[in-house]
C-alpha positions as CSV (number, residue, x, y, z in Angstrom):
1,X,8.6,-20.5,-2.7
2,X,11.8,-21.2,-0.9
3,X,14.3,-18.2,-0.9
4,X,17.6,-19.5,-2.8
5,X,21.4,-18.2,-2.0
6,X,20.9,-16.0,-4.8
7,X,18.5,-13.9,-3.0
8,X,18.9,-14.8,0.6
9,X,21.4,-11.4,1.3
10,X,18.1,-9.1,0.1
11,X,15.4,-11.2,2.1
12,X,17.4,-10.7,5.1
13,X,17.6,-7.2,4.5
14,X,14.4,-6.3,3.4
15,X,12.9,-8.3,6.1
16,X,14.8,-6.4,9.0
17,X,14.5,-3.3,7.7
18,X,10.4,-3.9,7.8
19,X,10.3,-6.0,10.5
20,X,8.6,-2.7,12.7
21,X,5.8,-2.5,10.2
22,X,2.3,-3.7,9.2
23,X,0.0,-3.6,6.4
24,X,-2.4,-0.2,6.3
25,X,-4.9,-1.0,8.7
26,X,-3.8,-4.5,9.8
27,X,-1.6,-6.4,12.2
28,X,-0.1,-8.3,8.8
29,X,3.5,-8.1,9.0
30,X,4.5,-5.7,6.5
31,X,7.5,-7.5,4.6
32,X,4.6,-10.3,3.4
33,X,3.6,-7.7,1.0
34,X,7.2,-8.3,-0.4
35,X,7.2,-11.5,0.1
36,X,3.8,-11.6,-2.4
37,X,5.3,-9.6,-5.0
38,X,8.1,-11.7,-5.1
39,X,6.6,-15.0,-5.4
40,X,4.0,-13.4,-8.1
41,X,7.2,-11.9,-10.1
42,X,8.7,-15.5,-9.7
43,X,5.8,-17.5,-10.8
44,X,5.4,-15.2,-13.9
45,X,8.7,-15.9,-15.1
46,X,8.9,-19.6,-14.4
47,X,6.0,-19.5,-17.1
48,X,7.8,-18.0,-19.8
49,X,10.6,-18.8,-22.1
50,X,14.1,-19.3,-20.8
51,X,15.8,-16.7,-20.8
52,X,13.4,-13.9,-21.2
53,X,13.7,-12.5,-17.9
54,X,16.8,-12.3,-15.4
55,X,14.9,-14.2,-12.5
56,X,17.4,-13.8,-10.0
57,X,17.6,-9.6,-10.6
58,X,13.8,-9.7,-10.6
59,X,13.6,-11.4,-7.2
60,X,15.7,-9.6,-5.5
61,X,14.2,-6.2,-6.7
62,X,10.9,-7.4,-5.7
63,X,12.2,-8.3,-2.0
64,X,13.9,-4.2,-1.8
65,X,11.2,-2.2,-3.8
66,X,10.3,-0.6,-0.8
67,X,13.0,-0.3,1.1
68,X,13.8,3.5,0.3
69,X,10.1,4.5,1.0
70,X,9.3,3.0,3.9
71,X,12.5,2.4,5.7
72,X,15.9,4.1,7.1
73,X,17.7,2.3,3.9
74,X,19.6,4.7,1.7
75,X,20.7,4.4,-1.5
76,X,24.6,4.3,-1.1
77,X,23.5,1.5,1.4
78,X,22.0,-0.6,-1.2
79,X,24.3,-0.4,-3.8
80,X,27.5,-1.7,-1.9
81,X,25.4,-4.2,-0.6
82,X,23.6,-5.6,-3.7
83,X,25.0,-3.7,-6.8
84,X,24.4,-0.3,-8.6
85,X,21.8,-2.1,-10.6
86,X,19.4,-3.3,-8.2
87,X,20.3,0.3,-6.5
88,X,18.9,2.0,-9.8
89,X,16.2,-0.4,-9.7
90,X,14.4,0.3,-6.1
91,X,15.5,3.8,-6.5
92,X,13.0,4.0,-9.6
93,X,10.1,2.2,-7.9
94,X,10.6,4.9,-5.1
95,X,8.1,7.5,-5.1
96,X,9.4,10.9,-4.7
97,X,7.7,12.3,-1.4
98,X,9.0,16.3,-2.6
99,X,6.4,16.2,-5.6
100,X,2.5,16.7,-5.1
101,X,1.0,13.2,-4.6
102,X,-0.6,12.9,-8.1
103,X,2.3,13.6,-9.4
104,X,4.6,10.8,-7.7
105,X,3.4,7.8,-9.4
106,X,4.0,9.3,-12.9
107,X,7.6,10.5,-12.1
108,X,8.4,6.9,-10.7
109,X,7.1,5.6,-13.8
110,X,9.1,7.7,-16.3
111,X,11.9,6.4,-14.6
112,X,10.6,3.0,-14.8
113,X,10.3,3.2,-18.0
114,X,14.2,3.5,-18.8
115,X,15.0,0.3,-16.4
116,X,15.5,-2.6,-17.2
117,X,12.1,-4.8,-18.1
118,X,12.0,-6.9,-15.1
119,X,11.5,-3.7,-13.2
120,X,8.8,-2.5,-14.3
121,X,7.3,-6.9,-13.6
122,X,8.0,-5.6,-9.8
123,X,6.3,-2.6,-10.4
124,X,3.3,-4.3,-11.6
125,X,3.3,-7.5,-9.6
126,X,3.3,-4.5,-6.6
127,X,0.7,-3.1,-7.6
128,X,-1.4,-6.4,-8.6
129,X,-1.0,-7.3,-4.6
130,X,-1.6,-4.0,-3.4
131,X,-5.4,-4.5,-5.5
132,X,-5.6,-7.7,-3.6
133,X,-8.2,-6.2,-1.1
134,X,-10.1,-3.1,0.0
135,X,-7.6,-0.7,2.3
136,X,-9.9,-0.6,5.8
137,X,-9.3,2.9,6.3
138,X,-9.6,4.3,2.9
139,X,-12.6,6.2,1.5
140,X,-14.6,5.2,-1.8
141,X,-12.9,8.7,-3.4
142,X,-9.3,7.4,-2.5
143,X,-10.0,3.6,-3.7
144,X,-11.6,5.3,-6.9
145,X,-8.5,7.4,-6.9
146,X,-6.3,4.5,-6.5
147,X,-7.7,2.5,-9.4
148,X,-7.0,5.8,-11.1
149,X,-3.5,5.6,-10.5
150,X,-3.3,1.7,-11.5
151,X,-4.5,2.8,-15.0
152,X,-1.9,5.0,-15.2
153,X,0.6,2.3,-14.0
154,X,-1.3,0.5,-17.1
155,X,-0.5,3.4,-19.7
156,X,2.7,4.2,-18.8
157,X,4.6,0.2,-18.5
158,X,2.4,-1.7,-20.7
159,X,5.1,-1.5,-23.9
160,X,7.2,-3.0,-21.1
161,X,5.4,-6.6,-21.0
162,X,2.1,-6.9,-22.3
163,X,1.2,-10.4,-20.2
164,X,1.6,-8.9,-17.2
165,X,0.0,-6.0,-18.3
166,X,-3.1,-7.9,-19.1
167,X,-3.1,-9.3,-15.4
168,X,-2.8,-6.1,-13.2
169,X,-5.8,-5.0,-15.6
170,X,-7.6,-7.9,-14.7
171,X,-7.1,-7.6,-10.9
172,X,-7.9,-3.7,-11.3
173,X,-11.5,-4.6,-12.7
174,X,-12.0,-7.2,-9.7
175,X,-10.9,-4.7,-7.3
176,X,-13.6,-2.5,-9.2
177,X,-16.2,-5.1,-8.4
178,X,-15.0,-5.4,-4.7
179,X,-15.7,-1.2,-4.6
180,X,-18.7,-1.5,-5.5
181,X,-19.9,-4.6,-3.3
182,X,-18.7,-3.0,-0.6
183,X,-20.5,-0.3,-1.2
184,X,-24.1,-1.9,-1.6
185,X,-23.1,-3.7,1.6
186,X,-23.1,0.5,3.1
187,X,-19.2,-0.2,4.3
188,X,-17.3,2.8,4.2
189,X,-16.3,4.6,7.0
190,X,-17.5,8.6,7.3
191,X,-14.7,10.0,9.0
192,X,-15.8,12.4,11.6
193,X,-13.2,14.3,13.2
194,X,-9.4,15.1,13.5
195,X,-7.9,15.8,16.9
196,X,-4.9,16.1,18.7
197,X,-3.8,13.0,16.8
198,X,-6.8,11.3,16.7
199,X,-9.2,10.4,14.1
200,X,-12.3,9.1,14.8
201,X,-14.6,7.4,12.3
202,X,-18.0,6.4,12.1
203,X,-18.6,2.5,10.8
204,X,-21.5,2.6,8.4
205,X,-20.7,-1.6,7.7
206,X,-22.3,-2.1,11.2
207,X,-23.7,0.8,12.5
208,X,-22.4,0.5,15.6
209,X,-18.8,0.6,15.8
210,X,-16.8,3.9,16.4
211,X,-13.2,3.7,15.9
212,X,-10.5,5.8,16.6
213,X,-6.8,6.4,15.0
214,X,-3.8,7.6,16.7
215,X,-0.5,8.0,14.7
216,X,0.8,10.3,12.0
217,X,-2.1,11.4,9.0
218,X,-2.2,13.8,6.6
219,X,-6.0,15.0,5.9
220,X,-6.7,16.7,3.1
221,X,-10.4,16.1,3.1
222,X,-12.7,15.4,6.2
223,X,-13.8,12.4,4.6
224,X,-9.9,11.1,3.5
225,X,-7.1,10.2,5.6
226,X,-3.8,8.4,4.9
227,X,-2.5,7.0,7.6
228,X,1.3,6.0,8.4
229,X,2.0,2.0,8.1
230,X,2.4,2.2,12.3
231,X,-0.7,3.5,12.8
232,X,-2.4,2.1,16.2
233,X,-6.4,1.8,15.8
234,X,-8.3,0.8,18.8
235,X,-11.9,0.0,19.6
236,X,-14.6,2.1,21.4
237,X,-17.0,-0.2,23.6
238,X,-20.0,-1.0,21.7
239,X,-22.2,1.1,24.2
240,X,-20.4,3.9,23.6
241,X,-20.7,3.4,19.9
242,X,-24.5,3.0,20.2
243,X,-24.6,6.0,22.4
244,X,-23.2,8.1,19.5
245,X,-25.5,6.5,17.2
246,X,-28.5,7.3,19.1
247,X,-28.1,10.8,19.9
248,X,-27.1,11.7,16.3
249,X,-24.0,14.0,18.5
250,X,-20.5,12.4,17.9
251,X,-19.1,15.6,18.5
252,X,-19.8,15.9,22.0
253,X,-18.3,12.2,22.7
254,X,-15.6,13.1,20.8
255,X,-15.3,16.6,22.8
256,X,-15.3,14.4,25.8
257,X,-12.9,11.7,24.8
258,X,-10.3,14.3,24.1
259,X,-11.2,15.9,27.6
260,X,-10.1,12.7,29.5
261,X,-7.1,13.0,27.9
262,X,-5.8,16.2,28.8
């Protein structure tokens, strides 16, 4: 859908501020991810009763949500540019990075919770397009883990707006099915090793594909890694994959590999 005068300040914004940035484990710009949630948010509303829902706040809330999380914006910034309103708004959607990670979502969502309605649409509609499709580089824990923390999203907002509601459980339970067909089809990566920077990670999908991760991570597990939404992820030639494969040693390629980089 178009982007209006109403919202046209906050798509110009959001969209430089992201304009560096790509979708976890793609080369998808990552401002279409705000794009998404806005044009889900709007279409929602456009089906309900006039009136029910401040459209306008809504959309431009959906186009900053992540602007404090993922970008140099700062609070102050926001609120002279767009309002104290939609400055409490993305504030609340922002996770706070001091807390232990299970405990980020919930604190968000308590504050959620004492925003405005429409907020907690954004919050929702984020996480509805986030359950679009299988993260590349995640795990089956994390993507079990992350359907975890949908539920909670679930719990915590659906007084908020139970239609809505009712669709980010319906996309949880097909991003359920995509888990497991993805898993009969053997396609999750076992990571193998972290390394000066480097993470490299076995491709059971194909059996023959070794990739390998440079950027910032955070591993907490060897078989888990988060990676930052700049990460660069390369190729390793076929034969060298197949030559890992056969001789059952990736740790000596990888030994290697970080050799001819010294």
């Amino acid at each position: 859908m178009e982007i209006t005068v109403e919202n046209m300040e906050a798509y110009l914004y959001a969209s430089d501020k992201h304009k560096s940035q790509k979708r976890s484990g793609t080369d998808i710009p990552y401002f279409n991810h705000c794009l998404n949630v806005r044009e889900f948010v709007l279409q929602f509303i456009e089906q309900q009763p006039n009136g029910a829902y401040d459209k306008v706040f809504a959309e431009n809330v959906a186009l900053l949500h992540d602007v404090l999380e993922d970008t140099n914006a700062t609070f102050g910034e926001i609120a002279k540019k767009f309002g104290s309103e939609i400055a409490d708004a993305v504030k609340a959607l922002t996770k706070n990075k001091q807390l232990d990670e299970d405990q980020q979502l919930l604190d968000s969502l308590q504050r959620i919770a004492k925003q405005r309605k429409e907020v907690a649409l954004v919050k929702m509609a984020d996480r509805i397009d986030n359950l679009s499709a299988l993260n590349p580089v995640w795990d089956k824990d994390r993507a079990i883990w992350y359907v975890n923390q949908s539920l909670l999203i679930v719990d915590k907002l659906q007084q908020k707006d139970e239609r809505m509601t009712n669709l980010l459980i319906d996309q949880i339970e097909k991003y359920m099915d995509k888990i497991h067909d993805f898993e009969q089809k053997g396609g999750y990566m076992n990571f193998l090793q972290a390394k000066q920077g480097y993470l490299f990670a076995y491709d059971t999908s194909t059996g023959t594909t070794l990739k390998f991760v440079k950027g910032k991570w955070s591993l907490s597990e060897i078989s888990y890694v988060e990676l930052s939404r700049d990460e660069d992820i390369m190729q390793i030639s076929q034969a060298d994959a197949k030559k890992i494969y056969k001789d059952e040693n990736p740790q000596k390629f990888i030994d290697e590999f970080i050799k001819s980089l010294e």
